[in-house]
N, C-alpha and C positions, 0 to 999 in steps of 0.2 A: 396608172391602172389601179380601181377601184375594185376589183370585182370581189366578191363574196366566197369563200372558200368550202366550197363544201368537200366532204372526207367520206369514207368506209360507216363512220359515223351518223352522219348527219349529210346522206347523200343526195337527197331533195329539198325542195319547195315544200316547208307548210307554213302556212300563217293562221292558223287554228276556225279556217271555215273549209280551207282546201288543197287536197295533195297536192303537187304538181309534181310525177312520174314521168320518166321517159324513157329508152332503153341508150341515153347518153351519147357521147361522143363517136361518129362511125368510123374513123380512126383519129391516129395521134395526129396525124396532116390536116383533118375535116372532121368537121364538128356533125353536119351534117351531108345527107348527098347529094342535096338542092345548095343552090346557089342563092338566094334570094339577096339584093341589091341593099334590102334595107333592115339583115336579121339583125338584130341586136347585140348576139355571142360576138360579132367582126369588133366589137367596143369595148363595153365593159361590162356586158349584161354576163351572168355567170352559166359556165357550163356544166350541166352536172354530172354526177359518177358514174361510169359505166359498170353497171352487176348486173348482172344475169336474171333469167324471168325468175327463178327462185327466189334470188335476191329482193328483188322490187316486191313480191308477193311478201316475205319475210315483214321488209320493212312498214309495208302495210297494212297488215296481222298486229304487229308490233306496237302500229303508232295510231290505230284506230280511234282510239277515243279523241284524238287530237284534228280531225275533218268531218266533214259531213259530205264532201264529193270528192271525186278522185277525177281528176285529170290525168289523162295520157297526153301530156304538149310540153311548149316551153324553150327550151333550152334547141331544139331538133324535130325532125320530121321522122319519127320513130317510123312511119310505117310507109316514106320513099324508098322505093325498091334500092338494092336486093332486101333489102329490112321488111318488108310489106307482110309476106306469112308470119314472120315472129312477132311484129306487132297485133295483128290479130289474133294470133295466139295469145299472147297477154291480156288484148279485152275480154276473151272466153274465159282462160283463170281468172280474171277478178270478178267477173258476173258472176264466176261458178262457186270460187271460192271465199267472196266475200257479200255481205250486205249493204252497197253504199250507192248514191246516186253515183253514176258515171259519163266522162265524155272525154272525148278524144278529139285531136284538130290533126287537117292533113292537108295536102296538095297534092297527093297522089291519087291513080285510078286503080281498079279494083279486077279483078276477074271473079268468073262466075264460081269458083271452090272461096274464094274469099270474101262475097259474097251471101254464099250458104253459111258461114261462120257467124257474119255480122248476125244476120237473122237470127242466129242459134244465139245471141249477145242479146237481143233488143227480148226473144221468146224470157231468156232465163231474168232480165230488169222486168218486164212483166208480171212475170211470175213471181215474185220477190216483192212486188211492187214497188221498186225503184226507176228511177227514169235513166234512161240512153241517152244522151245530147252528140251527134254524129255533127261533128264543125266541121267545114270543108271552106279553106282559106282563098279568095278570089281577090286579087289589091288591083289588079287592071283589067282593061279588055283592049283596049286599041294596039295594034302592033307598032304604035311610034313609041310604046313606053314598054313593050313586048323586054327591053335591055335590063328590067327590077327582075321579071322570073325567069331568068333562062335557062334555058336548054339543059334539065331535061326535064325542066319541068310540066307535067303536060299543060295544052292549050284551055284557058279559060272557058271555050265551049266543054272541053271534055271533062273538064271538074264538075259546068251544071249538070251535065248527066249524069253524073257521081249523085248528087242531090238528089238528083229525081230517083234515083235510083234507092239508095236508103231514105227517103221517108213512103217508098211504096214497102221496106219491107220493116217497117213499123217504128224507125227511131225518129224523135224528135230532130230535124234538120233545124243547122243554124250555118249559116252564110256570114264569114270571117271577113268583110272588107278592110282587113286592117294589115298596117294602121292607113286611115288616110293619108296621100300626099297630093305636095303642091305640082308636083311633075305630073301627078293624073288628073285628065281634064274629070269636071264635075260630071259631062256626058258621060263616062266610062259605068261611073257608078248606077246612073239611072240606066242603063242598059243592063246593067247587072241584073240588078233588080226587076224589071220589066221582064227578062227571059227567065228570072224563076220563080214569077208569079204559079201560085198554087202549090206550089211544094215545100217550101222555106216558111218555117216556123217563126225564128228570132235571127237577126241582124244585128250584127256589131261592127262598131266600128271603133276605133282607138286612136290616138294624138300619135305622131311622130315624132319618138323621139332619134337622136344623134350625139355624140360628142364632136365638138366644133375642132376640124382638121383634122377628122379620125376616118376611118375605113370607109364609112357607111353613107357618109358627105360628096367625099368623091364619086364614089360608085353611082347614088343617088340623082348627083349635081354636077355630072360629067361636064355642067358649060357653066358651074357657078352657082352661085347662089343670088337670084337674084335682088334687086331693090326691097321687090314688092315682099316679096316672104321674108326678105332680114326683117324687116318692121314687123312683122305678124309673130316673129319669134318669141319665146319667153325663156330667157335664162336663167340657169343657175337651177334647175328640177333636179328632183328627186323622185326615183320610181318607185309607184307603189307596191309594184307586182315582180321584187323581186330584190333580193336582202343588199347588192351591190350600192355601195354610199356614192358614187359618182356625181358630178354633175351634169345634165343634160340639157341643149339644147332642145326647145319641144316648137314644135310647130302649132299655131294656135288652127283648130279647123274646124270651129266656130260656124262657116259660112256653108261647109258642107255637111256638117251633123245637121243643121234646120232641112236644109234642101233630103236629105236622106229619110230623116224624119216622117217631112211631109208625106215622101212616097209610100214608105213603112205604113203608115196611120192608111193612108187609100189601098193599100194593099192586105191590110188587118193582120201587119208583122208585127210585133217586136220590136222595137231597136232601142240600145241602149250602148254607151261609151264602156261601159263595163258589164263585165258577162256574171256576176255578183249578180246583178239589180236586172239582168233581164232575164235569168232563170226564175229569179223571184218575180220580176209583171207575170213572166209566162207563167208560173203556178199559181197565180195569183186569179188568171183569167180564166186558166184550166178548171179551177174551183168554179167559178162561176157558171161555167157552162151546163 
C-alpha cells in the first residue's frame, strides 16, 4: 500500500490550482455510502480526514492563497444520503463565506428544500461572480453492467433529472462519465449523452485506473480480464490527481474519448479527459459568446 497520508494537518487535496474537500470517510467500516465497483479509496487512492463543516471552512480561509477553485469530491460522495443536507450545507458556507469558483460531484438525488439551497449556492457564485460547476457522476446505463453502481445508488435515469434539474436553477451542469470502462459498451455512453442533450454544459471523461489483483479488478472484472483489454493496458502509472505514489494499471480509452468527442462537438458540449482544461474551453467559449 502506497497511499498518501493525510493528517489534522494537511487533511486535503491541493495541488496549488485546486482544493479538493470533502466531509471524509462515512465511518471507520465505509469510506463512503455508495458502493461503486470501480472507487479508487478500495486501492490505494487516499482517504481523506474527517473534520467537521467548521473544519473544512477553517482550512480553506487558511489555505486560500494556495487554489483558485474548491472542489467538494474526491475521496467520497459527500452528499449520498443520510450525508445529503450537510453537504449542501457546506456549499452554502463556502459560497457564503468565501470568494472562489466552486463545484461539487455527486450520484445522489436531491429534494425540493435541497434543492431551494443549491439555488441560494449558484444566486450567491453570481452574485460574487464566481462560477457553480454542479457534476453529477453517470459511468453506465444498461442494467447488464447496472453490478459497477449498486444499490443504493440511484438509477442513471434519475441522476439525468438531477441535471436537468440544476442547470434550470442556474449552475453550470457537467456530466461525469468517469472513468470510462471496458465492461461498458460504447452504446451506454452515447445514450448518456443523447438524453441530456440541452442541459449538460461540459463532459468528462477519465482513464481507468486499477492496481492489478486489488479490490477494484475483481469487483470490475468479476469474469476476468480479458485478452483484448490486457493488450490496451498501460503499466506501471502514476496519478495525477492525487499525492498516493502507487503504481497503477490504466486502461487505455483512446477508442471512446474520439467516439465521445465527436457527439460532445455535435451537441455543442464540452469534453475533456480532465476537468483542469474543460472548465478553461468552457470559460474560454463563455468569453466569446
Amino acid at each position: 500500500m502506497s497511499k498518501a497520508i493525510y493528517s489534522k494537518n494537511e487533511p486535503f487535496y491541493l495541488n496549488g490550482k485546486r482544493a479538493m474537500v470533502s466531509l471524509g470517510p462515512f465511518s471507520d467500516k465505509q469510506h463512503c455510502p455508495y458502493g461503486c465497483a470501480f472507487c479508487y479509496v478500495q486501492d490505494d487512492f487516499s482517504s481523506y480526514e474527517k473534520l467537521s463543516e467548521d473544519g473544512i471552512i477553517t482550512f480553506l480561509k487558511d489555505r486560500q492563497d494556495e487554489y483558485s477553485i474548491i472542489y467538494v469530491s474526491g475521496d467520497t460522495d459527500s452528499f449520498a444520503p443520510p450525508r445529503t443536507k450537510r453537504g449542501v450545507a457546506l456549499l452554502l458556507r463556502i459560497a457564503t463565506e468565501l470568494e472562489c469558483d466552486l463545484l461539487f460531484t455527486t450520484r445522489t438525488t436531491f429534494q425540493e428544500d435541497d434543492y431551494r439551497i443549491l439555488r441560494l449556492v449558484a444566486d450567491e457564485q453570481r452574485r460574487k461572480n464566481k462560477e457553480f460547476y454542479a457534476c453529477i457522476s453517470i459511468t453506465r446505463y444498461s442494467e447488464e453492467s447496472a453490478y459497477l453502481e449498486p444499490t443504493p445508488i440511484p438509477t442513471p435515469d434519475a441522476r439525468i433529472a438531477v441535471l436537468k434539474k440544476l442547470k434550470e436553477l442556474g449552475a453550470t451542469t457537467v456530466l461525469a462519465m468517469r472513468p470510462f470502462l471496458p465492461v461498458v459498451k460504447m452504446e451506454d455512453y452515447m445514450l448518456i449523452l443523447n438524453k441530456t442533450e440541452g442541459f449538460v454544459d461540459i463532459a468528462l471523461g477519465e482513464n481507468f485506473y486499477f492496481i492489478r489483483d486489488g479490490k477494484i479488478q475483481v469487483r470490475v472484472f468479476p469474469n476476468g480480464i480479458s485478452e483484448e483489454v490486457n493488450c490496451e493496458l498501460i503499466h506501471n502509472q502514476k496519478m495525477d490527481f492525487d499525492n498516493n505514489t502507487s503504481s497503477w494499471e490504466v486502461w487505455d480509452s483512446k477508442k471512446y474519448q474520439e467516439a465521445v468527442r465527436k457527439r460532445c462537438d455535435e451537441l455543442g458540449v464540452v469534453f475533456s479527459m480532465h476537468s483542469d482544461d474543460a472548465i478553461a474551453e468552457f470559460l474560454h467559449s463563455k468569453e466569446g459568446k
